[in-house]
C-alpha positions as MATLAB code, in Angstrom:
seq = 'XXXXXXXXXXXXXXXXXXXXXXXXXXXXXXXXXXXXXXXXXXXXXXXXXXXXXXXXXXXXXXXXXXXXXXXXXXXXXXXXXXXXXXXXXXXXXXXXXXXXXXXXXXXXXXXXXXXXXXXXXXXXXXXXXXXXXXXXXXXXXXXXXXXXXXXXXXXXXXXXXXXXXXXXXXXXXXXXXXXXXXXXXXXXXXXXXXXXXXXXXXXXXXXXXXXXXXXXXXXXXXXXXXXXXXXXXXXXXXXXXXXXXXXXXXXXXXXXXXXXXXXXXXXXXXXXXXXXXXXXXXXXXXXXXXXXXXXXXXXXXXXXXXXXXXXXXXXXXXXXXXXXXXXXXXXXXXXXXXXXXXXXXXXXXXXXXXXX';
ca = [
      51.551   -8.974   13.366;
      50.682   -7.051   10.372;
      47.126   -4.890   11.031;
      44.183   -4.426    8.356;
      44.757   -1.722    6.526;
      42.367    1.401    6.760;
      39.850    1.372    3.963;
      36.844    3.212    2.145;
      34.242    1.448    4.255;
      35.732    2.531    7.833;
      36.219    5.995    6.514;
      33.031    6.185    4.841;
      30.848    4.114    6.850;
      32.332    4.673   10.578;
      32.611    1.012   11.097;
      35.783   -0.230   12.645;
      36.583   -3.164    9.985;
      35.963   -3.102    6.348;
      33.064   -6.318    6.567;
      29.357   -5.056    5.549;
      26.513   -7.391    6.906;
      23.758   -7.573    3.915;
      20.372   -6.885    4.331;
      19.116  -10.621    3.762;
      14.693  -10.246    3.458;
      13.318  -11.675    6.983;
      16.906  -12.220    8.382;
      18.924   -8.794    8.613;
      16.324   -7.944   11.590;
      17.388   -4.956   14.130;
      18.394   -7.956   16.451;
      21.501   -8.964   13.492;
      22.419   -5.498   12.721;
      23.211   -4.251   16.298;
      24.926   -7.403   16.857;
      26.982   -6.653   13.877;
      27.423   -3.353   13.990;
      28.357   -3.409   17.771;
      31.010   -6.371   16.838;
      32.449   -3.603   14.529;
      31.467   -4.420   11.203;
      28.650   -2.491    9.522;
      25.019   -3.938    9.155;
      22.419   -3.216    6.847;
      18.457   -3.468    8.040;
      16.746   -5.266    5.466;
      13.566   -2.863    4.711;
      12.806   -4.053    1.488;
       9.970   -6.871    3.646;
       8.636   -4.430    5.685;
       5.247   -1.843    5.490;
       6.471    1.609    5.008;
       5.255    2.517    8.659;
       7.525   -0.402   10.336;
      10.860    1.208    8.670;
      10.735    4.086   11.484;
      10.399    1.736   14.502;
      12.924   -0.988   13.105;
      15.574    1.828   13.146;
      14.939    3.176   16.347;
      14.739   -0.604   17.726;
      18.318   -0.870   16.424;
      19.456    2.543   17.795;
      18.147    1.266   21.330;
      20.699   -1.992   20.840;
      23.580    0.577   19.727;
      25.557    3.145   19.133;
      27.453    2.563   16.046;
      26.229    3.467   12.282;
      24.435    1.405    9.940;
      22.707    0.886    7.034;
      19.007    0.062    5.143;
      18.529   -1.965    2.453;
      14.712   -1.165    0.262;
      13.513   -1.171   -3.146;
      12.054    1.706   -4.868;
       9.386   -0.890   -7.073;
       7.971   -1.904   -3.060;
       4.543   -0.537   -1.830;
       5.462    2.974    0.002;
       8.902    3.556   -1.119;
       7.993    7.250   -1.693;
       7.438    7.208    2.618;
      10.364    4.840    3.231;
      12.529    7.601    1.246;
      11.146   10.154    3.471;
      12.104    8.198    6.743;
      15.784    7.183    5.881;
      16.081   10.837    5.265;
      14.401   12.017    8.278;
      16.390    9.370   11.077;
      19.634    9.855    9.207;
      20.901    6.479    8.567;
      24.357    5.973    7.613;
      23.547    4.630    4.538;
      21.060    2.866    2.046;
      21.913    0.022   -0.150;
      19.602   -1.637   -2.873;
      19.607   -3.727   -6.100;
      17.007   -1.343   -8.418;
      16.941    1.408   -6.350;
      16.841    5.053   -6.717;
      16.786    7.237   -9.555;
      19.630   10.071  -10.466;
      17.662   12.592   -8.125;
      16.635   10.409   -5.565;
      20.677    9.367   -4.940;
      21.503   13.137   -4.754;
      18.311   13.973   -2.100;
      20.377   10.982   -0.026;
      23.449   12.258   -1.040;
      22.677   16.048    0.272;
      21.408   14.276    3.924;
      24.671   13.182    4.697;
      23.660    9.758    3.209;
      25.773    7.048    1.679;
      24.260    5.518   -1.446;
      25.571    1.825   -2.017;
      23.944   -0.565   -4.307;
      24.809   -4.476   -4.674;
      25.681   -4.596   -8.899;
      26.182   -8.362  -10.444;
      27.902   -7.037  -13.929;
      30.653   -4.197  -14.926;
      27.719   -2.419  -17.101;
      25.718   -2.099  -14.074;
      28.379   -0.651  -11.740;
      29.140    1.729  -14.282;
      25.263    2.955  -14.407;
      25.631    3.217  -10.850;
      28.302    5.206  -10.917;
      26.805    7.595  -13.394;
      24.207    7.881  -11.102;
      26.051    9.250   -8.359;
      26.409    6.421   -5.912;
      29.451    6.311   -3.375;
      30.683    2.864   -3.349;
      29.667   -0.487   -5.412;
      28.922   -3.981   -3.840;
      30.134   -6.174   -6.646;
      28.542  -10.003   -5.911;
      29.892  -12.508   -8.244;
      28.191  -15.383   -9.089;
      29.241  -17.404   -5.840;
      26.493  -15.205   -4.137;
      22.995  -16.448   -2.576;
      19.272  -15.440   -4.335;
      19.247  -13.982   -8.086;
      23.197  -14.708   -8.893;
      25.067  -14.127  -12.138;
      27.242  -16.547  -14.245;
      30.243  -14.712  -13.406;
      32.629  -15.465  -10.305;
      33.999  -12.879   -7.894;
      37.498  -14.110   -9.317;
      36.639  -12.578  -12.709;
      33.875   -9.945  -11.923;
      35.799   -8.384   -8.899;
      38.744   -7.280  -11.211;
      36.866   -6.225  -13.927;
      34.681   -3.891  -11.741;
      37.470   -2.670  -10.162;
      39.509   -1.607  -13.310;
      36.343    0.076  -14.888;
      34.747    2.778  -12.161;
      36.721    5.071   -9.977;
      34.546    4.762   -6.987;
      35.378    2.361   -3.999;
      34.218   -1.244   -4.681;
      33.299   -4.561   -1.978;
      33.651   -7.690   -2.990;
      30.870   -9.958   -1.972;
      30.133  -13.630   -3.007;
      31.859  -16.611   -1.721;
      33.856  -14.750    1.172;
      33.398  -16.177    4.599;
      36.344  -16.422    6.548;
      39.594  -13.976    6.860;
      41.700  -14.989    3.912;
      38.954  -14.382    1.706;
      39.174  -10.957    3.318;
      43.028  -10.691    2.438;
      42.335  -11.786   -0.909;
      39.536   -9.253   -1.481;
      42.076   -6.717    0.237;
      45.011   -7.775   -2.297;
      42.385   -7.447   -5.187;
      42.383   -3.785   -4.740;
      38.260   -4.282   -2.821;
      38.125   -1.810    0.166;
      36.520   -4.773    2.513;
      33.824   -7.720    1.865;
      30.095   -8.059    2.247;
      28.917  -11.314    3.177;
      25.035  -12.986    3.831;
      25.068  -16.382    4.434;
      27.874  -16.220    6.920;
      25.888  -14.117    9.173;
      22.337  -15.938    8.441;
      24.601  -18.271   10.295;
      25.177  -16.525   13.458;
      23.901  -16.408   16.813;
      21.801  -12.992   16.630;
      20.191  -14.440   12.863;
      16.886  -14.680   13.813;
      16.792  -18.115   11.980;
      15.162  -20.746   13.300;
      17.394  -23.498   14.913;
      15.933  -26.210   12.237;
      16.381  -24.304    9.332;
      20.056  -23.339   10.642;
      20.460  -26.887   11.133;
      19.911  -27.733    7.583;
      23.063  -24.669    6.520;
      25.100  -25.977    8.836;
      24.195  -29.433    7.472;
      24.220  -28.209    3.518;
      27.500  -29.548    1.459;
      28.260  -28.090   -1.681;
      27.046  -30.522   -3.862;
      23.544  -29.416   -2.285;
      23.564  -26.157   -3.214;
      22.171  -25.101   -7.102;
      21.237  -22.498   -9.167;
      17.357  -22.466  -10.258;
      15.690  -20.358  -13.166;
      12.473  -22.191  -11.775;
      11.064  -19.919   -9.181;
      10.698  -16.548  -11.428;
      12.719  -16.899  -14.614;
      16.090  -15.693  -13.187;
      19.007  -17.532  -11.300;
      18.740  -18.178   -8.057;
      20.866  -20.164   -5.647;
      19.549  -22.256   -2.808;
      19.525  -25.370   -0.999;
      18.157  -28.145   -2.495;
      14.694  -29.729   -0.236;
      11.581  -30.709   -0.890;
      10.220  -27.247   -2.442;
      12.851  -26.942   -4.375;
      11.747  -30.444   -5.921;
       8.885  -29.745   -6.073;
       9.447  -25.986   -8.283;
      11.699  -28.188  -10.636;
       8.939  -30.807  -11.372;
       5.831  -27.860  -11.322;
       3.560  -27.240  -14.417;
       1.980  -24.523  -15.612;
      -0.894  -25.195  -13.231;
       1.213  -25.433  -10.041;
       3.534  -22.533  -11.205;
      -0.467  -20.727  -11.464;
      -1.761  -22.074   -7.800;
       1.879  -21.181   -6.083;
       1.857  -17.433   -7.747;
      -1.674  -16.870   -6.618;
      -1.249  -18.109   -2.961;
       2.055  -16.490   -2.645;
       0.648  -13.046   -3.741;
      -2.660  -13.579   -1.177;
       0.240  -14.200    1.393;
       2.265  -11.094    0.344;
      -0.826   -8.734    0.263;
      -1.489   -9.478    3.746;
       2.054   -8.949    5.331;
       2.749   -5.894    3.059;
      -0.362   -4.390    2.866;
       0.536   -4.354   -1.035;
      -2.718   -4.629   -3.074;
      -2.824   -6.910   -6.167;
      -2.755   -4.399   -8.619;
       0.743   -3.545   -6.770;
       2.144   -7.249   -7.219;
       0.644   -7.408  -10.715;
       2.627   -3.694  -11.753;
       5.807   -5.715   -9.935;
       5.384   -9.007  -11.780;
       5.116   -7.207  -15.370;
       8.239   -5.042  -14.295;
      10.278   -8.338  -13.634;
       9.287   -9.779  -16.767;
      11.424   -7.379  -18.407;
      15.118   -9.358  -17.122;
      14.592  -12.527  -18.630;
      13.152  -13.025  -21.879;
      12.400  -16.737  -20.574;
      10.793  -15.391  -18.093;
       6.475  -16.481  -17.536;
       4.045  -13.799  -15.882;
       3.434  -16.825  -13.303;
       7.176  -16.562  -12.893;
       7.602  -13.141  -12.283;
       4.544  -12.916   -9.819;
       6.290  -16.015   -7.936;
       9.084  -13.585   -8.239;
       7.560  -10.315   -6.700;
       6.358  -12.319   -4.326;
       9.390  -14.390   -3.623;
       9.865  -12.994    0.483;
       6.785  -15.333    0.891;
       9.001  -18.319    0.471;
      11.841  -17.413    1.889;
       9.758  -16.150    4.871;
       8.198  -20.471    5.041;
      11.777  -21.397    5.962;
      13.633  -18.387    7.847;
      11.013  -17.313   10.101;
       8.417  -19.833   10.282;
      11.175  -22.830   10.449;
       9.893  -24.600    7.755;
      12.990  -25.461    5.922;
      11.533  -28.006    3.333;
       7.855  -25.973    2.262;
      10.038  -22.598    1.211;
      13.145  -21.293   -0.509;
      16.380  -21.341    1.748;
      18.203  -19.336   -0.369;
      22.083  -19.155   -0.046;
      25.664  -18.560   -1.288;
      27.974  -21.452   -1.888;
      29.905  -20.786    1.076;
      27.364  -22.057    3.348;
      28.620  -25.668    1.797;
      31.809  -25.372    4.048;
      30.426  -23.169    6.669;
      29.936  -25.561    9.954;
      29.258  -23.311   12.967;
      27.127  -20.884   14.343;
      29.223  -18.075   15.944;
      28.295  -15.169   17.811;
      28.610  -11.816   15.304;
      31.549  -10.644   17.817;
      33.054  -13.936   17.878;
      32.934  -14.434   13.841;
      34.248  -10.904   13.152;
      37.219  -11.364   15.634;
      38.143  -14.466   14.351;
      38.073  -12.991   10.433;
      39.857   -9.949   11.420;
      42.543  -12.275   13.121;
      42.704  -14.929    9.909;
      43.233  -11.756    7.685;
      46.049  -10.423    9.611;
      47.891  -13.815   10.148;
      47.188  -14.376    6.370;
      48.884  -10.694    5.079;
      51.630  -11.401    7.762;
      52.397  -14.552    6.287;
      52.538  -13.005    2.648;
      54.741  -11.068    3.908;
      56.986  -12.770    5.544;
      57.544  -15.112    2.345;
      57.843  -12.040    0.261;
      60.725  -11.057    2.312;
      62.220  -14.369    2.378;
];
């Protein structure tokens, strides 16, 4: 049987297989990342829904489920990101991934703590910023991907990534199983990153209604909505999502306002914060309404409706197009076995027809 190769992301990362868990808002809870990580893969804590002062405890609440290295996902535009810099460098995480993240000096104060720096890029002109920034490795997600998505697939974007910066790049988007893992692999990608297949896991905190409905979801019910804040997004199609396609200027008005009364009080963000967010966003779509972009800053709020408070058709179940074939709910150990084992038989059958 022909064995994974060893890649950036096991060297780099101290992982034992080249698979990154991503920090999915309300779902990538310590609970998911030590179940990850401790299956062998590497998980990232998503920080970027938390007050600054719940960052600390969330990583020592995954240290007390295990032993192996992982990551944390934030956002330097979210209330406290100053402190939340200060604690990633203080506990010494493994690493810190994000979308807009840190500046130039910011990446070199990780950098200098022993800390890997790996954003999650959409296009070839933002891994190359990214690289100019300093960063160690690239995430590229191709369109396939759940939440904002681009136009263009892994297929396309993957290769064009990896023939333009020199620094290791994951391919994430669409990948689910083990032979997308070989293909990634054959692509020249050091490993994959994947959401939606672990949102559908054992150790997701997911409700079991709302994983009912991914489990249920076929690929003609997934879509890609400008609605919500001006920008692609993929999701599952249910009643909100009718709802956002049919909403007026009004509704878009009364949705933004109760979503950023909702935010405020789980963040601790004040309005003025939201507001500064909302006219930041309205800067990546020229489409793009201030009640949009305030839906947008505030967009955990619906996602939170449906992933934590199991109420799959009053929020935003956002999602890659893999969950349209995905029809199980594995344990994280159980999943990664089984990819690791489909990517071996996979190379070993390339093989073995490349020598016949």
């Amino acid at each position: 049987m022909t064995h994974l190769p060893q890649t950036a992301i096991q060297t780099m990362l101290g992982c034992r297989y080249p698979i990154i868990q991503t920090a999915m808002g309300w779902v990538a809870t310590p609970e998911l990342v030590a179940g990850t990580s401790n299956a062998g893969a590497f998980g990232f804590l998503a920080a970027g829904v938390m007050k600054a002062d719940e960052v600390g405890p969330a990583i020592d609440r995954v240290r007390s489920m295990t032993d192996k290295p992982f990551g944390v996902n934030f956002h330097m535009f979210q209330p406290g990101a100053a402190q939340i810099v200060e604690t990633l460098i203080a506990k010494k995480v493994a690493a810190v991934s994000f979308g807009r993240g840190p500046d130039k000096k910011a990446i070199a104060r990780f950098k200098d703590a022993g800390i890997r720096c790996i954003p999650t890029v959409g296009a070839v002109k933002h891994a190359k910023k990214m690289v100019e920034l300093g960063v160690d490795m690239v995430v590229v997600q191709g369109g396939e991907g759940g939440g904002h998505t681009g136009s263009v697939s892994s297929t396309i974007l993957l290769p064009q990534v990896l023939d333009a910066v020199s620094v290791p790049v994951v391919a994430a988007g669409g990948f689910g199983d083990g032979r997308g893992l070989a293909a990634a692999l054959a692509y020249g990608a050091e490993g994959i990153a994947m959401g939606t297949r672990f949102l559908m896991t054992q150790e997701s905190p997911v409700p079991p209604q709302t994983k009912a409905r991914y489990v249920k979801a076929t690929v003609e019910d997934i879509f890609v909505t400008s609605k919500l804040d001006g920008l692609p997004q993929r999701m599952i199609r249910n009643a909100f999502t009718a709802r956002l396609e049919k909403a007026g200027p009004i509704s878009m008005w009364t949705n933004a306002l109760s979503s950023a009364w909702k935010m405020k009080q789980l963040t601790g963000a004040s309005m003025g914060d939201m507001l500064k967010s909302a006219r930041a966003m309205m800067g990546h779509g020229s489409d793009t309404s201030f009640a949009q972009a305030l839906m947008g800053a505030t967009a955990p709020v619906f996602i939170q409706r449906a992933t934590v408070e199991g109420k799959p058709d009053e929020g935003v179940m956002a999602t890659g197009q893999v969950a349209g074939r995905l029809t199980d709910l594995p344990s994280c150990e159980e999943l990664i076995s089984r990819i690791v084992a489909e990517a071996e038989a996979a190379l070993d059958g390339l093989i073995k027809r490349l020598e016949a």
